[in-house]
N, C-alpha and C positions, 0 to 999 in steps of 0.2 A: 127323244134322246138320240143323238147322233153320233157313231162310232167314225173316229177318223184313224185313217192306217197310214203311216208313212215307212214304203219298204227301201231300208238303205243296207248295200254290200255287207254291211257286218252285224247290223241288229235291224230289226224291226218294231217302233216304236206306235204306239198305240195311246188313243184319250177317246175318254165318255165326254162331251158336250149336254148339259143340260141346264135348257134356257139361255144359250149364250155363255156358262160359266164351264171351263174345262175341270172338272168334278174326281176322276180319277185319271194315272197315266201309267203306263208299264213299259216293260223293253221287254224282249225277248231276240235271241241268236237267230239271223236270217241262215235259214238252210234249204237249200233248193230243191233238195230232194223228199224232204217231208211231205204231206200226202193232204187233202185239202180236210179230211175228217181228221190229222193229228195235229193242224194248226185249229180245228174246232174245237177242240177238248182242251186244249191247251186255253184259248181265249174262256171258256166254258167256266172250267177252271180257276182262273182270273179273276171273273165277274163273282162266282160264285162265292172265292176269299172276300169281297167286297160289297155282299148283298145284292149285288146286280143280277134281273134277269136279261136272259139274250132277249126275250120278248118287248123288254124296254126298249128296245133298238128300232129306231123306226126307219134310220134310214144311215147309211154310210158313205163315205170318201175315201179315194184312195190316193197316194203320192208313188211313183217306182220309181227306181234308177235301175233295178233288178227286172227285166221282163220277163223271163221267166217263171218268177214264182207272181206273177200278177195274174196269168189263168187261173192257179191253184188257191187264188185266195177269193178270186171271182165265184169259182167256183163254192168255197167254201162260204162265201155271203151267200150265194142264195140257198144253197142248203138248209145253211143255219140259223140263218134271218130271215130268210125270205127275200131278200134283198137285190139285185144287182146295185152295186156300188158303184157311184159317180167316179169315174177317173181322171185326174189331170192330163190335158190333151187336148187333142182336137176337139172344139166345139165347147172348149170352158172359156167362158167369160173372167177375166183376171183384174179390169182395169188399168194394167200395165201394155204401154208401148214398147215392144221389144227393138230398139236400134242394134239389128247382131246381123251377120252377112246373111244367116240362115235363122230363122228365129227358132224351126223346129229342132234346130241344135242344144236350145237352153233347155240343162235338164230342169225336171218337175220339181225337185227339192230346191233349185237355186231360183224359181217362178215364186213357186211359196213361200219360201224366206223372204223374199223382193216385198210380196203383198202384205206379211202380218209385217215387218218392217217400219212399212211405209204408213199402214194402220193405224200401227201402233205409237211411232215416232215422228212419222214426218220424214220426207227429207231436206237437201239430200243425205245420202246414206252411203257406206261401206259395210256389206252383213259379209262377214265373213263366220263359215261355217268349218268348226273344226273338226270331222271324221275320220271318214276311213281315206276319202281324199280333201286337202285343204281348201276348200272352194271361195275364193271373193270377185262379190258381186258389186257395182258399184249404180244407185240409181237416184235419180234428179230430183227436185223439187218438186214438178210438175209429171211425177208419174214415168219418167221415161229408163229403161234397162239401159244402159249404153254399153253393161260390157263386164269383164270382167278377170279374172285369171285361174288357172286352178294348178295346184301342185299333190306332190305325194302327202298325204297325214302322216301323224307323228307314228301309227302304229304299221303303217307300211314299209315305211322308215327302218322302223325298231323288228319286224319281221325277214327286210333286206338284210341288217347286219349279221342279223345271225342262220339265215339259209347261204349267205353267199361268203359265207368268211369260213376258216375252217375250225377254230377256236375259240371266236367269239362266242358266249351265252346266249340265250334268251332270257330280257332283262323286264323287271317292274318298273314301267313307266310312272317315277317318283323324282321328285328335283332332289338332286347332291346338294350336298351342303356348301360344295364351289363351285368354280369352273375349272379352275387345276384341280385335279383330282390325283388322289393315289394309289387308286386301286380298278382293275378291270372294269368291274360294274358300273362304279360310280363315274367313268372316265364317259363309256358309252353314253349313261342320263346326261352325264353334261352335255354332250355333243350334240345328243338327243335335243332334247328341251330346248335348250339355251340355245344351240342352232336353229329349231323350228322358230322359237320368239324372233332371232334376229330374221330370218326372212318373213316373216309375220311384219314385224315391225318397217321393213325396207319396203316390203312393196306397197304398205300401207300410206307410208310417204309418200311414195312416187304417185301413188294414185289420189292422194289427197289433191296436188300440186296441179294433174290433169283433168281430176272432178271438178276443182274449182270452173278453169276456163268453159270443161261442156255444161254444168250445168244455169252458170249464170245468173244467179238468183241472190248473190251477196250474203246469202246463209249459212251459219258456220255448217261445215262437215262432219256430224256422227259417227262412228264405228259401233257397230252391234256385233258381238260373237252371238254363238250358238254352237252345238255340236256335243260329242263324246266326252269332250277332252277340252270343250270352253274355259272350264275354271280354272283347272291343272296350269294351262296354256296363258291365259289372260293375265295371271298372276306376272305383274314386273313388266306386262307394257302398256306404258300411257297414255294410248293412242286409243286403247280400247274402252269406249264410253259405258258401254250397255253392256253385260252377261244378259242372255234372255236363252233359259234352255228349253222352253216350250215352243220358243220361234215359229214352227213347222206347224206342230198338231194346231197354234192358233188361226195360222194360215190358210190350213185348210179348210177350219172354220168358216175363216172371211168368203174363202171363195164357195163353199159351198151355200151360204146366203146368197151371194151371186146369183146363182145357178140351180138356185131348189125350184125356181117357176118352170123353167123348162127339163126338169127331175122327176119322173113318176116314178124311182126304183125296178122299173120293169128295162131297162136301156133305152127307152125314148128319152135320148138326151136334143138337143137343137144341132141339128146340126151347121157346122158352120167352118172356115180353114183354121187352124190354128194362128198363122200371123194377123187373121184380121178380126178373130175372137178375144184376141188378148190384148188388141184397141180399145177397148171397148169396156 
């Protein structure tokens, strides 16, 4: 059985693998300051609502965008499992050609959305992931990252309005029932939403029209979402082919098949650079 951990800004999401089929998934609030024995009780917990033992675990992965709490939960696999867990990084084998000025710039979640993607679909592709920030990635036929953009999420967004304004609420990210709206709340969700979709949808254009020319292969172009806020969001633009909210945890699935030869769970990972391991 394989635990895969994907730690993002605002929650930390979790799946049991077994045999290849992702079997249970959970979320839990990323907090930094939590302790690596009160994220084991917690996962302890989990398992235990679900007949799982931790002893099923034979091996784990990791994804961060949070560095931080990624010693605390290193710490807390081996503890717990026995484990040191594999982490996205240096010396992981992805399959993907990173075309970026810096490759070690692309984070871990937008590497692993690229691979189940690609996996899963084919390209080329547009995976746009909807969080805590709106991340799109855009990648080729033939396996290649070329790039991609990233902006505020919709809940950074809806946090801005109301720390920097002096009257405005803090509001439930729910779609109004227009866009003229007539009352406070509903005025914000409009702006909200229907403003996040419109640049969703604009830069999805713009980048369809420039995927076409790099990637060359006369295939139509997919859109895959993923994220928090995929469904909310996808709803009313047409652009978007795929919902896929497990995106991530399958991802790291793929790459940890990859990379379980050179994997003993003790940190004898292969070592190797990052740009020239994710050749590969």
């Amino acid at each position: 059985m394989l635990l895969a951990i994907d730690i993002g800004n605002t929650n930390i999401v979790l799946g049991v693998f077994q045999d290849g089929k992702l079997t249970h998934n959970w979320r839990m609030e990323t907090i930094g300051y939590r302790s690596a024995d009160e994220y084991g009780m917690v996962i302890n917990q989990l398992f235990e609502y679900e007949g799982i033992r931790m002893t099923d675990v034979k091996d784990m992965i990791i994804s961060t965008v949070v560095p931080s709490v990624l010693y605390t939960l290193q710490h807390m696999a081996q503890k717990y499992f026995g484990h040191r867990a594999l982490v996205i990084g240096p010396g992981i084998k992805t399959g993907l050609k990173i075309i970026y000025d810096d490759p070690t710039q692309v984070g871990a979640d937008r590497i692993v959305n690229a691979v189940a993607a690609l996996q899963k679909y084919g390209g080329p592709l547009i995976i746009i992931d909807l969080g805590t920030a709106t991340t799109f990635c855009c990648v080729t036929a033939d396996w290649r990252y070329v790039g991609g953009a990233i902006a505020p999420g919709l809940k950074i967004s809806s946090d801005a309005l109301f720390e920097k304004t002096a009257k405005l609420p803090r509001i439930e990210l729910d779609e109004p029932r227009a866009v003229i709206c007539k009352n406070t709340i509903e005025s914000m969700q409009s702006g909200l939403i229907f403003g996040h979709r419109g640049m969703v949808e604009y830069l999805t254009a713009r980048m369809k029209k420039e995927l076409e020319k790099i990637d060359g292969s006369g295939k139509p172009i997919r859109v895959v979402a993923t994220g928090g806020v995929a469904t909310l969001m996808a709803e009313g633009i047409p652009d978007i082919d795929i919902i896929d909210k497990m995106l991530t945890l399958e991802g790291l699935y793929f790459i940890y098949e990859k990379n379980r030869r050179n994997h003993d769970g003790r940190g004898r990972d292969l070592e190797q650079e990052w740009p020239s391991a994710i050749e590969n």
